[in-house]
N, C-alpha and C positions, 0 to 999 in steps of 0.2 A: 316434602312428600316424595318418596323413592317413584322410579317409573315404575315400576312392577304393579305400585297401588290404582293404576286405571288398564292394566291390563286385563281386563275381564275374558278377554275370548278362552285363558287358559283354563278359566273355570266355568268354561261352558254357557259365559254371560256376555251382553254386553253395555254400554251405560247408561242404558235405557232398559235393562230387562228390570223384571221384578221379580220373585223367588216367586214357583209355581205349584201344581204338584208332580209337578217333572224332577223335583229335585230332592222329592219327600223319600223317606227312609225308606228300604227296599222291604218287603215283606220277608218276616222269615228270620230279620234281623235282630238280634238281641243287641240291644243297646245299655243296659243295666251295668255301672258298672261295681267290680269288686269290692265288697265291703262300704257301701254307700259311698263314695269317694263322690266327689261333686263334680261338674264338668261345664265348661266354660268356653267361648271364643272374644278373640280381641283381636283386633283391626278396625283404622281409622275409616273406613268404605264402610257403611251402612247397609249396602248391598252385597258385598264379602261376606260382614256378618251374620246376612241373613241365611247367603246359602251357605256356610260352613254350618250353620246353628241347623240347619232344616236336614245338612246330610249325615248329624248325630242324632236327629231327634228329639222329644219333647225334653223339656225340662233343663236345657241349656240356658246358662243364663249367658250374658252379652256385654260386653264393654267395648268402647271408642278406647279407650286406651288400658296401657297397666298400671298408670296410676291412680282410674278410676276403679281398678280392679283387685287392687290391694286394701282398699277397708273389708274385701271380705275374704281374707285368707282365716278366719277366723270362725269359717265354717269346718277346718277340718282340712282330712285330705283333698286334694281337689289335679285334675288334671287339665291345664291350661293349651289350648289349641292357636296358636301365633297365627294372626292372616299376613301376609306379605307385607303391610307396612311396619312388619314388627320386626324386620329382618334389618332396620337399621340400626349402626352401632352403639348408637345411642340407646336405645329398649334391648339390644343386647345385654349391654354393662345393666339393666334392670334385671335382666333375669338372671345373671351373674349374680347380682345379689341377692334378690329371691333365692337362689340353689343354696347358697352359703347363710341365708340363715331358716329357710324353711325348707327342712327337708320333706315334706310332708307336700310339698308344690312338687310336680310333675309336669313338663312344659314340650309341647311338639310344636316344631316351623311348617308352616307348609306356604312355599314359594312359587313364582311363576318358572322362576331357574334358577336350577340348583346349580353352584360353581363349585369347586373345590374351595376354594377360598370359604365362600360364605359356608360350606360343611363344616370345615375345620372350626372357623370361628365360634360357631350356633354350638360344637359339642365340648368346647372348650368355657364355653357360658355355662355349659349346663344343661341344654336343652336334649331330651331323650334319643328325639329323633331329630330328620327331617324328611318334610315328603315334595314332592314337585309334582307342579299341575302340568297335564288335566288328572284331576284326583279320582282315585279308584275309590269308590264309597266302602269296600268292604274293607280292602288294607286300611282305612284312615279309622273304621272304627274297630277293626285288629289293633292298632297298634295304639288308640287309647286304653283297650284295655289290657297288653300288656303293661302301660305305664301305668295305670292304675294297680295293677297287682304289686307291679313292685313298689306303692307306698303301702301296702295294704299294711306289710311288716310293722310300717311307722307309728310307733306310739306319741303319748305325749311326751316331750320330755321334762323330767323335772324342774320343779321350779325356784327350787333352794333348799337352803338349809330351814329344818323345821318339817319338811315334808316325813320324812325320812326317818329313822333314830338316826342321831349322831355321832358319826366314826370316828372313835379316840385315836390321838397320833401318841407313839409314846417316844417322839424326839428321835429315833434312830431312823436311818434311812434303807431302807431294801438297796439288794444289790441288784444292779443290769446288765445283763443277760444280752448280750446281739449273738445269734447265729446266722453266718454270713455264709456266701461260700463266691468264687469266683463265674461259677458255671451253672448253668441250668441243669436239673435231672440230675445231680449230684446227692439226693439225698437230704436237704436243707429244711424243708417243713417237718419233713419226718423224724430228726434230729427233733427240733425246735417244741414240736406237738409233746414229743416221747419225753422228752428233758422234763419241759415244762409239768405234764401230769405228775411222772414220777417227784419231782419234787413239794407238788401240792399234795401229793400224799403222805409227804414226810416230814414239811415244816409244819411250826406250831403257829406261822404266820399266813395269811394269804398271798398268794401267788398268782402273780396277770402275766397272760401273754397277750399280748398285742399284738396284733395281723402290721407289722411295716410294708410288705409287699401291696401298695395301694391302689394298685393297677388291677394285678390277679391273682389278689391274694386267694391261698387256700384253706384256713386255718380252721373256717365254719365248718366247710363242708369234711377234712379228714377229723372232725370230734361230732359229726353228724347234729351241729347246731341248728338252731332256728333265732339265728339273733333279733332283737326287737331294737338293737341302738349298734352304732358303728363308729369307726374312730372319725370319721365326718363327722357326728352330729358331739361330740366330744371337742373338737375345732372347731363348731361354729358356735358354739358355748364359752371359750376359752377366758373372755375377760371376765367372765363371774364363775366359772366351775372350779368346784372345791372338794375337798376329798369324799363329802358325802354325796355331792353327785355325782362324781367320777366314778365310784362305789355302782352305783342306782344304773348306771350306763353297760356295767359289766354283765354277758351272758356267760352262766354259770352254768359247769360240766359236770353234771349230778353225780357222775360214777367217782369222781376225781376230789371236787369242790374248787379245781383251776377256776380262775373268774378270766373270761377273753374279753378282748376289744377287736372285733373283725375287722377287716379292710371293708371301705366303701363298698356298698352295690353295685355302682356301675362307675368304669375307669375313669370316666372324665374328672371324677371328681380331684383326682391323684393330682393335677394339676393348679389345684387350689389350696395345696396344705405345703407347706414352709418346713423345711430341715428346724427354724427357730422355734414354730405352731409345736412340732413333734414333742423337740427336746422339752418344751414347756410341759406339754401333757405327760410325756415320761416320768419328766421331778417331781410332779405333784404324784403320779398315780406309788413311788415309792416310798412317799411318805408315809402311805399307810400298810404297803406289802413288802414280803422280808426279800420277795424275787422279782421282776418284771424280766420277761424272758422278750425279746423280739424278735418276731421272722421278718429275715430283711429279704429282698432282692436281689438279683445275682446282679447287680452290675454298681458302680459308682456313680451318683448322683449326689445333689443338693442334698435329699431327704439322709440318705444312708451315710453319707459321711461325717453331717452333724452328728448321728445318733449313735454309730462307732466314735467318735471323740468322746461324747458323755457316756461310754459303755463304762462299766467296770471291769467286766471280761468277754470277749470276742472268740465264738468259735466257728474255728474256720473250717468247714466238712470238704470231704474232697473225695475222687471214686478213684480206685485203683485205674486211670488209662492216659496215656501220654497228655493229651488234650488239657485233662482235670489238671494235675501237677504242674503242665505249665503254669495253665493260668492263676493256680496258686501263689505260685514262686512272683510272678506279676502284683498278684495283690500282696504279697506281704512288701514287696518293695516301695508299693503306693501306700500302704500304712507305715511304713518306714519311714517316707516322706512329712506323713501327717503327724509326725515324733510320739505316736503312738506305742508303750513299751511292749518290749519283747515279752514279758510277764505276765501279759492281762491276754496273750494268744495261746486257743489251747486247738490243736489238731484233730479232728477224728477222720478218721480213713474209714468212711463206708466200702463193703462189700470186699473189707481188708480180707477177707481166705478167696477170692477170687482167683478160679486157674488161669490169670493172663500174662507170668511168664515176669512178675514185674515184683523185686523184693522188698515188703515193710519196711525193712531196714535201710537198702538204700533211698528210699521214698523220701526218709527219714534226712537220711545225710544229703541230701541235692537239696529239702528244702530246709534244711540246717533248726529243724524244728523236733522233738520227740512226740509223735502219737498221746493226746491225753485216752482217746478209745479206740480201739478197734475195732467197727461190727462184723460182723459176719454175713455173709449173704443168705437170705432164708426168704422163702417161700411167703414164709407169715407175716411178710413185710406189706407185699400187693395184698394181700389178701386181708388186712388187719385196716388199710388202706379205703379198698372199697367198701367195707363192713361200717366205715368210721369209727372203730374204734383204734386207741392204743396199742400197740405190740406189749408195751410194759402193764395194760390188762386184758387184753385177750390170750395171748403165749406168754404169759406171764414167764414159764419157766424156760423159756426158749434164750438161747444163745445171743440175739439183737437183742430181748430184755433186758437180762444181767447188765450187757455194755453199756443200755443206757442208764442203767440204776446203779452203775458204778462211777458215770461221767456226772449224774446229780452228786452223789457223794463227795465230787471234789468241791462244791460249791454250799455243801451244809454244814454248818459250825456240830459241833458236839452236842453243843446245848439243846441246839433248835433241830437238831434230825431229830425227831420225835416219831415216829411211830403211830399211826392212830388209829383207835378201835375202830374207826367207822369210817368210812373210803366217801362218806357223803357231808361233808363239813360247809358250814354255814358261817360268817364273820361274824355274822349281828341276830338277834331274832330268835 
């Protein structure tokens, strides 16, 4: 048993107090939380218990530990409230696991003292928050029901095959898609989104992009999603997910018929999915689509360099300014390294008519690479941005459109650029 677990004075106790109504909910307070989500405390102090349970209000239920608290994760969403004795390593690595296969658990610490140490660890398990006593009653029930909002999203997830119709494979593999870029604010989602639609408009097969940026990804919010599944609950699925539930996991961009897989909700999770986890979800998710388009990250890591190796084609966006170009010329020599070929890299110079004094051409010859697009810089790019929608359908006829309906073009066979009457396509159903 940690010290922290007889330190009562930090919460206003001590080991002879008993919970009063000194400790009862403040008037005024809404304690309900979003979408009936359920709410809970655990700590091994009976007295902890009571006054963490008494400063959320009626209807908490109670556990001595998490593993008296896990026969009822089967109530649903639910948001878990850690008493201090749950801050050891051991009931960490518990809710480590909890995160990784219930995403529908929600989990806050709240300690006698907070370290750095123990911050890092608690959001590296998975845990939402953390809070340190002496506890302010109104942040503690603020900040369950932000954690409760954000399961609210969480549905069920599928349970196999059968649920579902079942997604025919016809033996060919989809091609993947990494657009990378060296530099931040280079243009690389916006690339990635534009690519992506345009080409769900034009193959006669489905088309996924996948949010890789896992940290902060942006993918949801520039196609103005509301995803109900995330590439987390995709990886915590992994040793039974199959092409019909990978399928069922997809939020679908009605204007387009692109099928996404977002980045996680919240960053912590980034550190729980594997370059290996990735590449796995990638080969399966091609088996059934003709594209899988990926927004990676600007930086080299575990995740991104697996998924550059299994790419088929990598492009690399870059902005007309000293800074960008360097750090280009840097990454193609770190994929050089990774015997990566020259072949499968294709250039696009964002805000290529930019007055900065700096020529396409020679861009061209320092990074010994040729432009597969040039966009243009246009207005309708922020603006198409904040809208969420696409450039290639809001300014359809705009200057950035064309480039990106020409950089799809390099990547659609004859057969399969098809054309289709209707901008709203459905795989199955």
């Amino acid at each position: 048993m940690i010290e922290e677990l007889n330190d009562f004075s930090s919460f206003g106790l001590d080991e002879h107090s008993s919970v009063g109504s000194d400790t009862a909910v403040a008037p005024g307070v809404d304690t309900r939380l979003p979408n009936g989500a359920a709410l809970a405390v655990v700590d091994a102090d009976q007295a902890v218990r009571d006054y963490l349970a008494n400063q959320l209000g009626e209807g908490v239920a109670a556990a001595a530990s998490m593993a008296e608290l896990e026969t009822r994760f089967g109530m649903g969403p639910i948001v878990v409230v850690l008493g201090p004795s749950c801050a050891a390593p051991s009931d960490l690595a518990v809710v480590e696991r909890w995160t990784r296969t219930n995403p529908e658990v929600g989990s806050i610490l709240v300690t006698s003292e907070l370290t750095t140490t123990l911050l890092q660890t608690a959001l590296r398990a998975g845990v939402k928050d953390v809070i340190s006593a002496p506890i302010d009653q109104i942040q503690l029930i603020d900040t369950v029901g932000r954690v409760a909002e954000g399961l609210s999203v969480a549905k069920p997830m599928p349970s196999g095959p059968g649920e579902s119709e079942s997604i025919e494979v016809d033996g060919t593999e989809g091609r993947i898609i990494s657009v990378f870029s060296t530099k931040g604010g280079s243009g690389k989602s916006v690339t990635a989104t534009n690519l992506a639609v345009a080409l769900a408009r034009r193959s006669d097969k489905p088309v996924v992009l996948i949010d890789a940026h896992l940290q902060f990804g942006d993918v949801a919010v520039m196609l103005k999603l509301q995803p109900q599944h995330t590439v987390v609950d995709a990886i915590s699925q992994l040793d039974r997910l199959d092409v019909t539930m990978a399928h069922d996991l997809m939020t679908v961009h009605e204007e387009s018929g692109l099928m996404v897989l977002p980045a996680p909700l919240e960053p912590a999770f980034a550190d729980q999915i594997s370059g290996a986890q990735m590449v796995q979800l990638v080969h399966l998710v091609r088996s059934f689509a003709g594209h899988v388009v990926l927004d990676m990250p600007a930086f080299f890591i575990d995740v991104v360099l697996s998924l550059l190796e299994a790419s088929d084609d990598i492009i690399l966006v870059a902005g007309l300014d000293i800074p960008n170009i360097k750090n280009v010329k840097l990454g193609l020599s770190t994929l050089a390294l990774l015997d990566i070929p020259r072949e499968k890299l294709h250039l696009v110079l964002n805000r290529a008519d930019s007055k900065v004094k700096l020529d396409v051409g020679e861009v061209e010859k320092t990074l010994q690479i040729q432009a597969a697009a040039h966009v243009p810089s246009d207005v309708t790019v922020p603006i198409s941005v904040n809208k969420g929608s696409p450039v290639v359908i809001s300014s359809a006829k705009s200057g950035v459109a064309r480039a990106f309906e020409q950089l799809a073009g390099r990547f659609l066979d004859g057969a399969a650029a098809v054309e289709k009457t209707s901008t709203r396509r459905k795989f199955f159903g």
